[in-house]
C-alpha positions as CSV (number, residue, x, y, z in Angstrom):
1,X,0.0,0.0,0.0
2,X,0.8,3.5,-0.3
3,X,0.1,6.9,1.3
4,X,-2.2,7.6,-1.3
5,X,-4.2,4.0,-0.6
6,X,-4.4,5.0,2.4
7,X,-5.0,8.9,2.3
8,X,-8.2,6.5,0.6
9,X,-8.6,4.1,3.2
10,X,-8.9,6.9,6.0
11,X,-11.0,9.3,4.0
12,X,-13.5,6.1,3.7
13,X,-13.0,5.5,7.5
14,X,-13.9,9.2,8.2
15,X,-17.1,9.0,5.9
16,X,-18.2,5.7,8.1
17,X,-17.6,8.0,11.2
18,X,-19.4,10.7,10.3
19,X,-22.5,8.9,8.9
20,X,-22.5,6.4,12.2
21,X,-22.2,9.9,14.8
22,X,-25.2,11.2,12.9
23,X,-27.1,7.9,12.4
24,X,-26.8,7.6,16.4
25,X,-28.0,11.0,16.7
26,X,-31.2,10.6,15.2
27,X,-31.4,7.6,17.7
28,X,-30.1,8.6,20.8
29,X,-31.8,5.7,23.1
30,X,-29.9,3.4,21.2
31,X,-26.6,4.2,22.1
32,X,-26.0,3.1,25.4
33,X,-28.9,0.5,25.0
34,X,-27.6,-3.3,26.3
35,X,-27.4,-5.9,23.7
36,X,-26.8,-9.5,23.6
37,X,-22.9,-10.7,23.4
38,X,-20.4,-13.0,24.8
39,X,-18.3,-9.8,24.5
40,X,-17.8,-7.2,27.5
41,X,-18.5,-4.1,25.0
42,X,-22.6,-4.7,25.1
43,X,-23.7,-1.6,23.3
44,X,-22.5,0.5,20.5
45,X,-21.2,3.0,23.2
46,X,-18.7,0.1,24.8
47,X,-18.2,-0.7,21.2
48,X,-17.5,2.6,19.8
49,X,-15.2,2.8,22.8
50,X,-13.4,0.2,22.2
51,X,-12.8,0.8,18.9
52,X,-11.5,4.4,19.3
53,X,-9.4,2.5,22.2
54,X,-8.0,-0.1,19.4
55,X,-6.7,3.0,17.3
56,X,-5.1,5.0,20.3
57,X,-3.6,1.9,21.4
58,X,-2.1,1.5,17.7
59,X,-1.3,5.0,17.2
60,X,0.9,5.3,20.6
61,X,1.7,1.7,21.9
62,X,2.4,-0.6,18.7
63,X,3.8,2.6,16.4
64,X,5.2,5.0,19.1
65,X,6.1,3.0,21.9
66,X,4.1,5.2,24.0
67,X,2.5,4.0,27.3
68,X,-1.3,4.7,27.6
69,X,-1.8,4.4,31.4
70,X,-5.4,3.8,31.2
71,X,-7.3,2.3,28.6
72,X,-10.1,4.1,26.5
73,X,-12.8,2.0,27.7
74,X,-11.9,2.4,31.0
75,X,-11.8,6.2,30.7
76,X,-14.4,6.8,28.1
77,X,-17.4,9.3,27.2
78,X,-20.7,8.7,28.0
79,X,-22.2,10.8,25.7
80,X,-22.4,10.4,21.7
81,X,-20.8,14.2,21.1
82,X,-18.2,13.6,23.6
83,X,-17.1,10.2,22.1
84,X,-17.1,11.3,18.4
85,X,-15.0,14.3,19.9
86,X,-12.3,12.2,21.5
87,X,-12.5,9.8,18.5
88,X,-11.4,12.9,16.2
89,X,-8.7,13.8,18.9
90,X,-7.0,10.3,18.3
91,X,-7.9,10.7,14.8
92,X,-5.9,13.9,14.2
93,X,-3.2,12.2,16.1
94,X,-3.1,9.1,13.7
95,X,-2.9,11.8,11.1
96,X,-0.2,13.5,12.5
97,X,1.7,10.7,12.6
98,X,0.8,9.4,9.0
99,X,2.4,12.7,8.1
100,X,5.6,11.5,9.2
101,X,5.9,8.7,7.4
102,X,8.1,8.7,4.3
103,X,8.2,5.8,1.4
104,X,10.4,3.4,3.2
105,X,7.9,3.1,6.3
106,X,5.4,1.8,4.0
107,X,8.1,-0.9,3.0
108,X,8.6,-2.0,6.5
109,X,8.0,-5.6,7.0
110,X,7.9,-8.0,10.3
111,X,7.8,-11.5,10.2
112,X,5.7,-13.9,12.8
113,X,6.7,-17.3,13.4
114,X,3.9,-19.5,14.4
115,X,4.2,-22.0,17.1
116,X,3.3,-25.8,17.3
117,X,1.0,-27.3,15.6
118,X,1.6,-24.6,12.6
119,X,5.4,-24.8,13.4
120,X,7.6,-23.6,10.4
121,X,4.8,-21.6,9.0
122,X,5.7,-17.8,9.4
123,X,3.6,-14.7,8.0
124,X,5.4,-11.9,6.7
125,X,2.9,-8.7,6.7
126,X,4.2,-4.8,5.4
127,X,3.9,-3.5,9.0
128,X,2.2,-0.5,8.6
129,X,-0.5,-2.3,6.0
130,X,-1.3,-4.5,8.4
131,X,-1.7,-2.2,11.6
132,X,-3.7,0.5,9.2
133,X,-5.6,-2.5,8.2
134,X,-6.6,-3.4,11.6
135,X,-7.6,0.4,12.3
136,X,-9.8,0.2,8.9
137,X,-11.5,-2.5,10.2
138,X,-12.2,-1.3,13.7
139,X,-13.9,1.8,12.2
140,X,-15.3,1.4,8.2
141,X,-16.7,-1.8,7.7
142,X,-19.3,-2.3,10.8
């Protein structure tokens, strides 16, 4: 991928954002409304939450090395403005950082080695594809 896929990838992201925070709007007694799960995040706040919390967490701890003392969900709004405005506080921050990167970031690569019973299999992924990729999926394609 390049910067320009993913100049792509983030503008689609940001569209998704923007037509969820005003989808939720118009439906306000939905947001922190239970649901049915195995999962701890049991409404689309928790699980707004936690995504926003998977980005910060891939913004500062897997790209910057920087500790996040608390996590997002643990810290997060409760309201739908509030969380959208936090959301586009890590966004910006993902931004800044994507406009740090030069060509050979994009050609950084990191090999996993799988344990037993897959041993001798290994996946080699272009690191920032694959951690982009993750943040894509946390945000566009619910």
């Amino acid at each position: 991928m390049t910067a320009t896929d993913f100049d792509t990838l983030f503008a689609y992201s940001d569209n998704c954002r923007e037509q969820v925070q005003a989808e939720l709007s118009r439906h306000e007694t939905l947001f922190a409304e239970p649901f049915v799960t195995t999962s701890p995040y049991d409404s689309i706040r928790k699980l707004l939450a936690h995504c926003i919390g998977a980005e910060e967490r891939l913004m500062l701890v897997r790209l910057q090395n920087v500790a996040v003392p608390v996590s997002y969900e643990s810290r997060s709004a409760e309201t739908i403005v509030e969380l959208f405005t936090d959301w586009d506080a890590i966004r910006a921050q993902t931004n800044a950082y994507r406009a740090t990167l030069t060509d050979s970031d994009y050609a950084r690569v990191f090999t996993i080695a799988f344990a037993a019973p897959h041993a001798g299999t290994t996946l080699s992924v272009a690191d920032v594809s694959f951690t982009f990729s993750i943040t894509k999926t946390t945000t566009g394609d619910k």
